[in-house]
N, C-alpha and C positions, 0 to 999 in steps of 0.2 A: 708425475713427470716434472722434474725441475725445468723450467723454461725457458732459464737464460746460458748455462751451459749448452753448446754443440747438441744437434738433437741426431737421433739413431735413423735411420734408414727407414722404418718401420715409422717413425713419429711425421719426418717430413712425404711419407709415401700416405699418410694420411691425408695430410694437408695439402697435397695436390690434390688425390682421391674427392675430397670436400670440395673445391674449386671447381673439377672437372665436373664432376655432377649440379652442379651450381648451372653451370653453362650449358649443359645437354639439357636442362630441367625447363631453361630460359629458350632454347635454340627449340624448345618441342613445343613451349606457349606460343613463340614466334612462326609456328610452323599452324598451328592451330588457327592462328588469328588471321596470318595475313601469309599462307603458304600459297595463292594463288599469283601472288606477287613474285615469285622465288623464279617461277620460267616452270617451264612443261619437265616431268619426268621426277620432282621433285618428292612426289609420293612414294617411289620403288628408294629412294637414298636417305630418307630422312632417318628410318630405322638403321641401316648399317653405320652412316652418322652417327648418332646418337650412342649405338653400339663401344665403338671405335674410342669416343671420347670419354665413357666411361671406363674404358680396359685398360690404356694405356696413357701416359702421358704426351701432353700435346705441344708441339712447337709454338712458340709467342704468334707466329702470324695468325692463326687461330684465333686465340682471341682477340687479337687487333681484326683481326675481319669480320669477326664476332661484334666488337664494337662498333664499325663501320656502319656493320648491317644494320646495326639499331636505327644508328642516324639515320641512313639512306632510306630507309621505311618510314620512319618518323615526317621526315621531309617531302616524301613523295616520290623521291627518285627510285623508281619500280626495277630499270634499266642496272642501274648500277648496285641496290639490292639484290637482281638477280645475279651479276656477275661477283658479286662476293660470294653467293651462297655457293657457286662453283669453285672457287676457289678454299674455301670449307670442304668442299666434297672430295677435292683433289690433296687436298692438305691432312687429313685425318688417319686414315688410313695403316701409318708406317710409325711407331712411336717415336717421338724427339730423344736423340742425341744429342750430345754437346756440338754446335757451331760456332765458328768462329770468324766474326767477317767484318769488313769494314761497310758504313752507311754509304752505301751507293748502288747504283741501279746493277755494273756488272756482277757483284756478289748476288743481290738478292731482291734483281728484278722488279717490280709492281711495289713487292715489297718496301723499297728505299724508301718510295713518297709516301707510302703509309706510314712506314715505322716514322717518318719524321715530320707527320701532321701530327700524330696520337704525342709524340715526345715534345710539340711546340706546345699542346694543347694550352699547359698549365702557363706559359709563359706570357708576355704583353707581346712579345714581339718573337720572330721567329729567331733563334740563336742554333739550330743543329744542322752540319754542313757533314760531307764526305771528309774524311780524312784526306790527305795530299800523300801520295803514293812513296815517301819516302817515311813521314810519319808513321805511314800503315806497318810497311816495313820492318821498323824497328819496334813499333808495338808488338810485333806477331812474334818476334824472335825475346823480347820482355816476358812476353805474357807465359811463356812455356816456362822461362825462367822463376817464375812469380808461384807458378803453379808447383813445380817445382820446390820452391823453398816451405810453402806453405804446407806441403803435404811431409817434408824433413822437421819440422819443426813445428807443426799441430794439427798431425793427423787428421784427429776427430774435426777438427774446423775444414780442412780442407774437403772431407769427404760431406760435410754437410753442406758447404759451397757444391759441388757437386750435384748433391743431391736437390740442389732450390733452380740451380743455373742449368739453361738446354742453350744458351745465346748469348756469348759476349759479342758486342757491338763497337767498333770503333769507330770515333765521330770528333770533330772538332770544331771550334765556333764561328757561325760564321761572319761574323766580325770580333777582331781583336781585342775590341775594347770590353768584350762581355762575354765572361768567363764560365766554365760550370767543371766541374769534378765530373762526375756520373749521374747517373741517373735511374732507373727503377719505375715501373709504375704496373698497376692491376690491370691495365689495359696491353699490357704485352708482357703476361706474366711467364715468367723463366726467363727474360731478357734482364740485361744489363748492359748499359751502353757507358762507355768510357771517354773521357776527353785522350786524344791521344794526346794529343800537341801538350796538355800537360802532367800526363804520366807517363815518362819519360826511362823511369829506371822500375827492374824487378819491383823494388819494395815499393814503390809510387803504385804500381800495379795491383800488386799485393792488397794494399794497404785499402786500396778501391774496392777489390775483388770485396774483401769481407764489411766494407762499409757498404756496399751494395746489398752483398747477400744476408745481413742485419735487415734493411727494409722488406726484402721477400719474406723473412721470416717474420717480419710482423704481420706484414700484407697478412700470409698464410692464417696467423693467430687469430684476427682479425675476419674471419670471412664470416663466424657468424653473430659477433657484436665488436662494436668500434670498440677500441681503446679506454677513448676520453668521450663525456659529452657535451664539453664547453663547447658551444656556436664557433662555425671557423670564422663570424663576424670579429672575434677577437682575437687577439692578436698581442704575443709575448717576446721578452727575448730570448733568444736560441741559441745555445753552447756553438754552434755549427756555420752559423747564417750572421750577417751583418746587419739583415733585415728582417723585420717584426715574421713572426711566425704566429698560425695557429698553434693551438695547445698540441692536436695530435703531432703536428711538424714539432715540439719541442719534446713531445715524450719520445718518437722517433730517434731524434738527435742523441738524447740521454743515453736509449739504450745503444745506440753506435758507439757513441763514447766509448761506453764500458766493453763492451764487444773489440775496439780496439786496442783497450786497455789487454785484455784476456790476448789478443795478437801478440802483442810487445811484450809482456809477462813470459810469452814464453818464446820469443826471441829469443830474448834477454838471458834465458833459464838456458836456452838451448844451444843459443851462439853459435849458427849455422855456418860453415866454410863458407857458403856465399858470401856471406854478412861480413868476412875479416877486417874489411875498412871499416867500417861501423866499428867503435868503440863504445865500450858499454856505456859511458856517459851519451851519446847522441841516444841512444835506446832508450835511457832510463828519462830524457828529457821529451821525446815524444811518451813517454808514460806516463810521465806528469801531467805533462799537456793534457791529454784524456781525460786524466783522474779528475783534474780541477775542470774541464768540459761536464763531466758528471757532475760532482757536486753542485753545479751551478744550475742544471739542468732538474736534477732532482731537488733541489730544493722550492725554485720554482713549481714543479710537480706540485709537493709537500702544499704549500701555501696555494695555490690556484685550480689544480687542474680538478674536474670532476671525472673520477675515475669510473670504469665498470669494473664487473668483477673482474674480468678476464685482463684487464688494465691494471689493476691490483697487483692479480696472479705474479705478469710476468714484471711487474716493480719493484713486486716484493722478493722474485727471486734476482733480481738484481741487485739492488741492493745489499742482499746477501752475501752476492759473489763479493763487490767492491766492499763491504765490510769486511772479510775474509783476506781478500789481497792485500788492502793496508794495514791489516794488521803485524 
């Protein structure tokens, strides 16, 4: 399997497969351990559960409830343990399709305040607000657009987006002064949440869509050895970010780069009707952009990081690619 090229149906239906069994393996220890915590009836569900989440793919709230329930157990809260695991039980069932919603409680309920604890988690401070009902708007009528050009102009990427993503999210911050692109994370895996307020056009969209579903694809890569083994005590600089990063945040960034470089390359190549304003120099200038995002990233790599194999693996076929393209 080359690893950094768009992956088949078949490669990403693994790496959910892998995930989903990860979490029923977990959901069946947590059932073991402290299932009299969960509320009364929990015995006749645990198997159709567990069932359920190995067969089919699962919507993010899943495992953001999945997550929860750790907490709530960990901490004592028995109550609100149990009302997760109901919401598990009512959630599993029906396999995940693509949704499309904005962060707020009328899309998605109970939901909202979860998805936007789990996506504060990583931050000092909370920054993910509902979208304003005009933003929404015109995200929703973008985002078809975006999808759209990406599936005219690279197929194989779009359907591999596709196949990572059950959940675009849109969200905006909620203060002005502190900003974010999107976001991703293994605690609400198949989601991706988007800053509306600053993806504004198709290709802004676009351009998310596949820097997002870059990180699911590692996430994925990733589920049964990390990347890198440098401590996240330390801290580098990142092609991506203004502020120091762990190594994995820099090998992450790398391979975005060049994932976006593989975008614009065939843009570029393809020069969609949508695109007609775009002239091929604005094109070939976020290529660039990239390229030198990579080199900067990878070399870094090169000189610091402590790779595993599977860190290796997918460097070395990127590398690859980006040797290949500038040539």
């Amino acid at each position: 399997m080359q690893s950094f090229l768009p992956q088949s149906v078949s490669v990403l239906t693994d790496l959910d497969n892998k995930l989903r069994r990860k979490l029923a393996a977990s959901l069946e220890h947590l059932f073991e351990r402290a299932g009299s915590a969960l509320g009364g009836g929990v015995d006749g569900e645990i198997g159709p559960v567990l069932s359920a989440i190995r067969a089919h793919r699962q919507k993010p709230a899943v495992f953001a409830c999945y997550f929860e329930l750790v907490f709530a157990l960990k901490a004592g809260r028995d109550d609100e343990a149990a009302h997760l695991w109901r919401r598990i039980v009512a959630s599993t069932a029906e396999p995940a399709v693509l949704e499309i919603s904005p962060l707020n409680e009328e899309a998605l309920g109970e939901d909202a305040d979860r998805f936007t604890r789990l996506l504060n988690a990583a931050e000092t401070a909370p920054i993910f607000a509902p979208p304003d009902p005009a933003l929404w708007s015109a995200f929703e009528a973008n985002l078809a657009e975006a999808l759209a050009l990406l599936e005219e102009a690279a197929p194989a990427l779009e359907a591999e987006v596709r196949g990572l993503v059950t959940q675009i999210i849109a969200a905006q911050p909620r203060d002005a002064s502190v900003g974010f692109g999107g976001v991703s994370s293994l605690t609400l895996w198949g989601a991706v949440t988007l800053n509306a307020a600053h993806h504004r056009t198709p290709l802004d969209i676009l351009e998310a869509l596949v820097h997002e579903g870059a990180h699911l694809l590692l996430f994925g890569y990733a589920a049964d050895e990390p990347l890198v083994r440098n401590p996240l005590s330390q801290r580098f600089a990142s092609p991506l970010r203004r502020e120091a990063r762990p190594m994995d945040g820099v090998y992450h960034a790398t391979f975005v780069c060049a994932r976006l470089h593989y975008l614009y390359r065939r843009l570029l190549d393809g020069r969609p009707a949508a695109l007609a304003d775009w002239g091929p120099r604005r094109l070939e200038a976020r290529l660039a952009q990239r390229s030198a995002g990579f080199d900067d990233g990878a070399r870094l790599i090169a000189d610091q990081a402590i790779l595993t194999p599977t860190g290796e693996k997918v460097l070395r076929a990127t590398v690859e690619y980006m040797s290949h393209a500038a040539a």
